[in-house]
C-alpha positions in Angstrom: -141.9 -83.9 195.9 -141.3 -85.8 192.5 -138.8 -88.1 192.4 -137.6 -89.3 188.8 -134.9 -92.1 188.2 -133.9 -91.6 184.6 -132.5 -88.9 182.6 -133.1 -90.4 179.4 -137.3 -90.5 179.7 -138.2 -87.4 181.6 -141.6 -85.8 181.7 -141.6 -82.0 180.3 -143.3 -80.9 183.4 -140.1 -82.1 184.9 -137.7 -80.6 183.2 -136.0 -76.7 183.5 -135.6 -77.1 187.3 -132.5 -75.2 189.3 -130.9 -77.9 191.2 -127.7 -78.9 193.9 -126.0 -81.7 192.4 -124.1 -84.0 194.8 -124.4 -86.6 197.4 -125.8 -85.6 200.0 -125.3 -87.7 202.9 -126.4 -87.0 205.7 -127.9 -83.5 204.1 -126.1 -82.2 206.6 -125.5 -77.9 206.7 -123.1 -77.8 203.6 -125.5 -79.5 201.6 -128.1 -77.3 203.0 -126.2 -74.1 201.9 -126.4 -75.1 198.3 -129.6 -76.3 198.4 -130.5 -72.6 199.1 -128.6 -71.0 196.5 -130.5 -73.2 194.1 -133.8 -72.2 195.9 -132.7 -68.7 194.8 -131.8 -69.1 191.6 -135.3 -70.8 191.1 -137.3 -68.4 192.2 -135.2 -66.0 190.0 -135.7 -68.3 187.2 -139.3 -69.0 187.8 -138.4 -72.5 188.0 -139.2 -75.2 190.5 -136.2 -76.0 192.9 -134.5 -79.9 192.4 -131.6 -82.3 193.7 -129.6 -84.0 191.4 -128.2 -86.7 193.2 -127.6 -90.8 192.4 -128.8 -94.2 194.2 -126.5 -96.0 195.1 -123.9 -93.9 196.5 -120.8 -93.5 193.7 -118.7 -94.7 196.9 -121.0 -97.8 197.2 -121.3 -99.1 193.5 -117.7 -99.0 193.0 -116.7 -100.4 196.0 -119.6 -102.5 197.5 -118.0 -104.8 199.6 -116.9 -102.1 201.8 -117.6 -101.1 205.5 -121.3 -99.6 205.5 -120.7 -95.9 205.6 -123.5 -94.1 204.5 -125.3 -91.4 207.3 -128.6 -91.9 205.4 -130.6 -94.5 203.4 -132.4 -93.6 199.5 -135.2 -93.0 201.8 -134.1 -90.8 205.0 -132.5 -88.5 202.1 -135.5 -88.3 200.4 -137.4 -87.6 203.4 -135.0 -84.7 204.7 -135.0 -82.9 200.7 -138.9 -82.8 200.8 -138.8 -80.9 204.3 -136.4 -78.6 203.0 -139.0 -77.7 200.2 -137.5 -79.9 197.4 -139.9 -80.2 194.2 -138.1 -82.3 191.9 -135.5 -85.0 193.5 -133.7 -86.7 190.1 -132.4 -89.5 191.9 -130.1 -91.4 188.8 -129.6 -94.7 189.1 -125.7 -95.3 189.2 -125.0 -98.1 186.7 -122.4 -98.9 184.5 -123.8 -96.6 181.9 -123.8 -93.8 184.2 -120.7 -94.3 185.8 -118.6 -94.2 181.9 -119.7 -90.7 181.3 -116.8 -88.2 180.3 -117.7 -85.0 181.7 -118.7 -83.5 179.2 -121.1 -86.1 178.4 -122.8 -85.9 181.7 -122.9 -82.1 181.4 -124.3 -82.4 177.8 -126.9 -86.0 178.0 -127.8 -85.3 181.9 -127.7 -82.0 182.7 -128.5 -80.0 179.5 -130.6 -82.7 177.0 -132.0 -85.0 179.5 -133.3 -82.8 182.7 -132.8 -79.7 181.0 -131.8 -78.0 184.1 -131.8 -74.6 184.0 -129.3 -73.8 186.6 -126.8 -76.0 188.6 -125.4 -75.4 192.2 -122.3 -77.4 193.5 -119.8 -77.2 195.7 -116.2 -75.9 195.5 -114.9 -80.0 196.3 -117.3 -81.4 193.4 -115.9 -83.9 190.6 -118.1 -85.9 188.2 -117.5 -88.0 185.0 -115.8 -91.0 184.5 -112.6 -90.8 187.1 -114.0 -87.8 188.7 -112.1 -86.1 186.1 -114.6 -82.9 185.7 -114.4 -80.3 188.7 -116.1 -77.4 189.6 -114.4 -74.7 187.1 -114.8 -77.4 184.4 -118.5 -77.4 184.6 -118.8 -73.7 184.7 -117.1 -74.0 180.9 -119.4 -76.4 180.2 -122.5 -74.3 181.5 -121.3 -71.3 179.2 -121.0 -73.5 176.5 -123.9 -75.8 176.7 -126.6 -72.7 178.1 -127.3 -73.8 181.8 -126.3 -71.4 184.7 -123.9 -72.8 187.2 -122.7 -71.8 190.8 -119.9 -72.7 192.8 -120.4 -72.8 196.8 -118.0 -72.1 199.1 -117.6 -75.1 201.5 -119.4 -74.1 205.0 -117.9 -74.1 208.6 -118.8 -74.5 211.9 -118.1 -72.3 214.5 -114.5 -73.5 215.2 -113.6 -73.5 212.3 -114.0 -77.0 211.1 -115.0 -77.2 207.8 -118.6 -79.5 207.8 -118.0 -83.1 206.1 -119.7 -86.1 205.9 -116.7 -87.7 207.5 -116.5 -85.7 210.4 -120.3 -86.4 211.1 -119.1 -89.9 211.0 -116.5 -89.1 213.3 -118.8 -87.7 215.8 -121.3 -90.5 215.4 -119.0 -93.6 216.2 -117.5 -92.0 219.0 -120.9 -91.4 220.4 -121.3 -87.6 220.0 -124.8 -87.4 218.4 -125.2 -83.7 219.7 -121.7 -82.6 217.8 -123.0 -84.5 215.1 -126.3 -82.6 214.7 -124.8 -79.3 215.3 -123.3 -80.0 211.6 -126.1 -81.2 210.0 -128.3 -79.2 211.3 -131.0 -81.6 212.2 -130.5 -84.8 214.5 -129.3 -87.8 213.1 -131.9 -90.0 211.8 -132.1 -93.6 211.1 -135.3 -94.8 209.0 -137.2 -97.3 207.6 -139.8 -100.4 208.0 -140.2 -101.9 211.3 -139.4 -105.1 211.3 -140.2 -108.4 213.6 -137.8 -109.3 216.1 -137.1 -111.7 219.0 -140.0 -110.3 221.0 -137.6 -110.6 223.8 -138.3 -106.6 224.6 -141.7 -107.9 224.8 -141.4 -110.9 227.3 -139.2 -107.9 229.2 -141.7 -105.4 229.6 -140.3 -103.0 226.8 -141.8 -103.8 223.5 -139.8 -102.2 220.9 -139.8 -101.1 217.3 -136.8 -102.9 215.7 -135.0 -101.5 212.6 -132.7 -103.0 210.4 -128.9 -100.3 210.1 -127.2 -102.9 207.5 -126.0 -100.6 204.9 -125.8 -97.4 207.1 -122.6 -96.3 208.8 -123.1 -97.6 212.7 -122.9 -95.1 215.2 -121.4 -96.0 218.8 -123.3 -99.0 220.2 -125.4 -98.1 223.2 -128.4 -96.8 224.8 -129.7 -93.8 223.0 -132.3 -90.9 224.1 -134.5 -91.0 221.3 -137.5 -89.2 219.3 -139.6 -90.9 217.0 -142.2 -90.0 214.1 -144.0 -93.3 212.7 -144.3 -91.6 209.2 -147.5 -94.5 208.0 -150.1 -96.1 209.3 -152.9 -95.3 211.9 -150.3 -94.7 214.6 -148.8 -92.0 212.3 -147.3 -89.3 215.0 -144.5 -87.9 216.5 -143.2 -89.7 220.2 -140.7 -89.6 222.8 -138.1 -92.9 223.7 -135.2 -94.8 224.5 -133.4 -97.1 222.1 -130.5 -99.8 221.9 -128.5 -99.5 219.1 -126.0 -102.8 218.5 -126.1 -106.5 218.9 -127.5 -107.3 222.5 -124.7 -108.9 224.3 -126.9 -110.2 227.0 -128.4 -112.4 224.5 -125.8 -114.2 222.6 -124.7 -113.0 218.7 -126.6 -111.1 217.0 -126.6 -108.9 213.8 -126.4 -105.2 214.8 -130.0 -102.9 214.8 -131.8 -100.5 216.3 -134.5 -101.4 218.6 -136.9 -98.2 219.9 -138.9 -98.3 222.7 -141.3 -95.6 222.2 -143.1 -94.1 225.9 -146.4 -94.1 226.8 -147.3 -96.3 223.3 -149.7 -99.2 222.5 -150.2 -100.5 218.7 -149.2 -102.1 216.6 -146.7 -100.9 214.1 -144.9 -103.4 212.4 -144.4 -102.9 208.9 -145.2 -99.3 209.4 -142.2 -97.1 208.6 -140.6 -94.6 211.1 -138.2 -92.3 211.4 -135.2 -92.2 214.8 -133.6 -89.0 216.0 -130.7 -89.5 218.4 -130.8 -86.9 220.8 -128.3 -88.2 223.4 -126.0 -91.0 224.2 -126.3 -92.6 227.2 -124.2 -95.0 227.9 -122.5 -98.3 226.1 -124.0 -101.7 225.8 -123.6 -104.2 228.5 -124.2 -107.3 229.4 -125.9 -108.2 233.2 -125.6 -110.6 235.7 -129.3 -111.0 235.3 -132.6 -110.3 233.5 -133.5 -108.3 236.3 -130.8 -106.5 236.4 -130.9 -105.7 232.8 -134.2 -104.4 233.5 -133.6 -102.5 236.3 -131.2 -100.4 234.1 -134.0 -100.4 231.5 -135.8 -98.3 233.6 -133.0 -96.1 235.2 -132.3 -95.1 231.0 -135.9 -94.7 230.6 -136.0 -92.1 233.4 -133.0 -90.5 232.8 -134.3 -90.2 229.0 -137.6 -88.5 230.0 -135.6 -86.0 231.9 -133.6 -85.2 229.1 -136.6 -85.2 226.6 -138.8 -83.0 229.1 -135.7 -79.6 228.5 -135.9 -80.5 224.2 
């Protein structure tokens, strides 16, 4: 998967591509859905199948001082559109240029002169342009008018009904509910990114583990987590089964929150390689003990209880 930045300097080979414009956090199965139309119209169009989306998050340049609410980093998003067979990820920086487009002007300077897109896919709830004031029906005018192709999605549901959002994933998320979660997106919820070094505390316990930094990310429930993990570089590249605490580790004091994976039946050395967290299960709140030992004698009771759980996945 090619990922290009700019609109303005775009490599022919680039160009012509039928493409989902949105977000996409959290790529969850809404996004998914148009994603697939676009995969049609592309092999319709004998053209290679692209995202149109923007880094940062419209949500985040505007209003960066914000709670953290994002369900995936620049980089878990790009690693979820190349599995899903994505060739061309434009990924627009959202500056002040970008952001005091008119509508038509990003229909005309993005989408028709600078990518050249052949065919557009978005969903029935999209806005774009400067005040969001283009919607769906306005950039099927704009599609007649300009020569690119452009489909409307309906918005998907789950099976009760409720329609899939990137708000009820939230939702589902802080109130520990990673299963209800992943039933909407379709995959399990992942955090990724470098490992980084921590306290070594896990180490001096018996449970080295892979810390990870969540600043930036929407936090789900702090606890004790069933986990899977795939180290995505480096010689210990590979897919493994754990347990990880996600929050500020009461036991020890104040601390900023992370993620901190202990990955079964492992031995390397992995820092600075970059991996990628599945929460599978919640399993219970953080704590703090009476003791070290009896913080490590619930270390291994989640441990167990984890393997259990991972042995019927």
């Amino acid at each position: 998967m090619q990922i290009i930045r700019d609109y303005q300097f775009v490599d022919p080979h680039d160009r012509g591509a039928s493409a989902a414009i949105g977000n996409f956090d959290g790529v969850h199965l809404g996004h998914q859905a148009v994603i697939d139309i676009a995969r049609k119209k592309a092999v319709e169009l004998d053209a290679p199948l692209g995202v149109l989306t923007f880094e940062p998050h419209p949500r985040q340049y505007f209003a960066p001082d914000a709670p953290a609410f994002r369900l995936m980093s620049a980089e878990t998003r790009a690693n979820r559109l190349q599995k899903l067979g994505v060739e061309k990820l434009y990924e627009l920086s959202f500056n002040d240029t970008l952001s005091q487009l008119t509508a038509e002007e990003f229909a005309r300077d993005v989408i028709r002169d600078g990518l050249g897109l052949k065919h557009v896919v978005i969903g029935a709830d999209f806005h774009f342009g400067k005040g969001r004031s283009g919607n769906a029906e306005i950039l099927a005018g704009f599609g007649k008018e300009m020569g690119f192709g452009v489909t409307i999605a309906n918005l998907v549901k789950v099976a009760d009904g409720q329609e899939i959002s990137s708000t009820a994933i939230r939702q589902a998320l802080s109130e520990g509910r990673p299963d209800d979660a992943a039933k909407m997106l379709g995959h399990w919820h992942r955090i990724d990114g470098e490992v980084i070094r921590g306290d070594q505390r896990g180490r001096l316990l018996g449970f080295p583990t892979a810390n990870m930094s969540i600043t930036g990310l929407h936090p789900p429930k702090f606890g004790v987590y069933v986990v899977k993990i795939d180290v995505l570089t480096g010689p210990f590249a590979g897919s493994y089964n754990g347990a990880a605490s996600m929050g500020t580790r009461p036991m020890f004091g104040e601390n900023l929150p992370n993620l901190e994976t202990y990955i079964f039946d492992f031995k390397g050395d992995i820092y600075g390689a970059h991996v990628s967290v599945a929460l599978v299960e919640y399993l219970r709140p953080e704590a703090k003990f009476d003791s070290v030992d009896a913080l490590i004698a619930q270390m291994n009771a989640d441990c167990d209880q984890a393997r259990q759980i991972l042995a019927n996945v």
